[in-house]
Steps between C-alpha positions, in 0.01 A plus 500: 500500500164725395178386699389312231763271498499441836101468525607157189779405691266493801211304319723234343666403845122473618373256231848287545407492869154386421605254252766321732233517779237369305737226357614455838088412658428298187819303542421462891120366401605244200890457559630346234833234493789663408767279264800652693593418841448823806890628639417458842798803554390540877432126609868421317645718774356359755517133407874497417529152362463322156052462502253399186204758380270220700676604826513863467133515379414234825674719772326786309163371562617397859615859571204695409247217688735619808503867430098493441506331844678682678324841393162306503586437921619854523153607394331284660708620868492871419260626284256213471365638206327230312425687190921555483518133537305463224692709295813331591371176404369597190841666389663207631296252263511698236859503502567113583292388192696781291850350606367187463293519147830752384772220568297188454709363245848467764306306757583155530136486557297803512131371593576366829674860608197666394258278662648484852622919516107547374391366773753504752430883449122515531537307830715711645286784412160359667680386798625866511187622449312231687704656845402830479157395510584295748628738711202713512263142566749303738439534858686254670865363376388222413347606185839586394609174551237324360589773175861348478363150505280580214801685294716217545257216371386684209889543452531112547211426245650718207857307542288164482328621230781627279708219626202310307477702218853616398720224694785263318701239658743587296686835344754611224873542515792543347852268504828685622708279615582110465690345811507141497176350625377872512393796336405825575248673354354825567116618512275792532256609759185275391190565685293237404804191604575740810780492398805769607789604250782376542782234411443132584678202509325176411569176329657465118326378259567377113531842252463711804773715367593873557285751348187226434168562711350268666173426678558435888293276697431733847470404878286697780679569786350626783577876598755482186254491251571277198826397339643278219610155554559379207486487120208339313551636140767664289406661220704485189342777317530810667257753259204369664579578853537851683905511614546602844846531497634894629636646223595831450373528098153413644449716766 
C-alpha cells in the first residue's frame, strides 16, 4: 500500500467514525422510536424463561436505576466528588429517556415509566448531593437523621403523587387457560396498577376465552402491592389493545 493510499484509507475511517458518532449524540438528544423490537441478547441469558419486550425493557430500566445507585453511593463514600456525581446523573438521564423514547412503542404503557425513572432519578441525585453538603454542615448526628427523615417523605410524596397521576384500579391481561370456574391469565409488570408480572388465577367470566385480553379489575394489598381479582371486561376485538402475551415472534 503507497502512502497515499494509506493517508485515504486513513481519512475515510475518520469521517465514518465521525459520522456514527455524530449520529450516535443526535440520536442520544432526539431518540427516535424504532418500528422493530431491541434483542435483549444479554438480559435473555440471564432471565432464562419465556418474558414479553414490556418485561425485558422494565427490568432494563430497573437495572440501570440500581447500577446508577450503586456507583452514585460509591462516589458519594470514596471520592465525594460532586461534580462526578453530576456527571453520572446526567449520563444516566440521558440514557433512561433514550431507552425509553427508542422503545416507546413495546411498552404496555410508556408515559408512566418515564415519569416515575425521571424523577425517581433526580431524587436520588439531590439526596446524593444534598449529603455531601451535609457532611461538611452537620455537626451533631442528628442532622443526619433529620436528612433521612426528609429523603423518605419527599420519597412518600412522589408515590402519592404518581399514585394520583398515573394510578388504575385496574390493568391488562391476557387468557391462558380455562379451568372450570377459573382462568388464568397472565400480565405484565404495570407501574401505574402496581401491578407485578405474573400468572393469576381469578374468576371465569362469559367469552373469557384463551388468547382474548381482558381488562382486570386490581386490589391493593399491603406490602404485596396490587393484584387482579377479577375480570370486568373482555374484549372481543383484539386490534385495539396492546397483547401482553410472551411470545417469541415479538420479542
Amino acid at each position: 500500500m503507497s502512502l497515499l493510499d494509506l493517508f485515504y484509507s486513513i481519512g475515510e475511517a475518520v469521517e465514518e467514525f465521525s459520522r456514527k458518532a455524530v449520529h450516535s449524540i443526535r440520536e442520544l438528544v432526539s431518540p427516535t422510536p424504532q418500528s422493530k423490537p431491541p434483542e435483549f441478547r444479554i438480559l435473555r441469558r440471564l432471565v432464562r424463561r419465556e418474558v414479553t419486550v414490556h418485561e425485558l425493557l422494565s427490568l432494563k430500566l430497573q437495572l440501570v436505576l440500581v447500577g446508577y445507585l450503586l456507583l452514585s453511593l460509591l462516589i458519594v463514600l470514596t471520592l465525594r466528588s460532586p461534580y462526578l456525581l453530576a456527571l453520572l446523573f446526567i449520563g444516566e438521564i440521558a440514557y433512561l429517556r433514550y431507552l425509553i423514547k427508542r422503545n416507546w412503542n413495546f411498552f404496555v404503557e410508556a408515559e408512566p415509566y418515564y415519569f416515575f425513572y425521571s424523577v425517581i432519578s433526580v431524587i436520588s441525585f439531590l439526596s446524593f448531593l444534598g449529603y455531601l453538603l451535609l457532611r461538611k454542615l452537620a455537626t451533631s448526628v442528628y442532622y443526619y437523621y433529620g436528612y433521612l427523615i426528609g429523603v423518605l417523605i419527599v420519597v412518600l410524596l412522589f408515590r402519592w403523587y404518581f399514585k394520583g397521576r398515573y394510578g388504575r384500579e385496574y390493568t391488562y391481561g391476557i387468557v391462558e387457560e380455562v379451568r372450570g370456574d377459573l382462568i388464568r391469565v397472565f400480565v405484565n409488570d404495570d407501574l401505574a396498577a402496581n401491578v407485578k408480572p405474573g400468572r393469576y388465577w381469578v374468576p371465569a367470566v362469559p367469552d373469557a376465552e384463551p388468547g382474548r385480553v381482558v381488562k382486570l379489575l386490581v386490589e391493593e394489598r399491603t406490602l404485596k402491592g396490587s393484584v387482579p381479582v377479577r375480570v370486568i371486561e373482555v374484549y372481543l376485538d383484539q386490534s385495539s389493545h396492546t397483547e401482553t402475551e410472551p411470545k417469541d415472534d415479538t420479542e
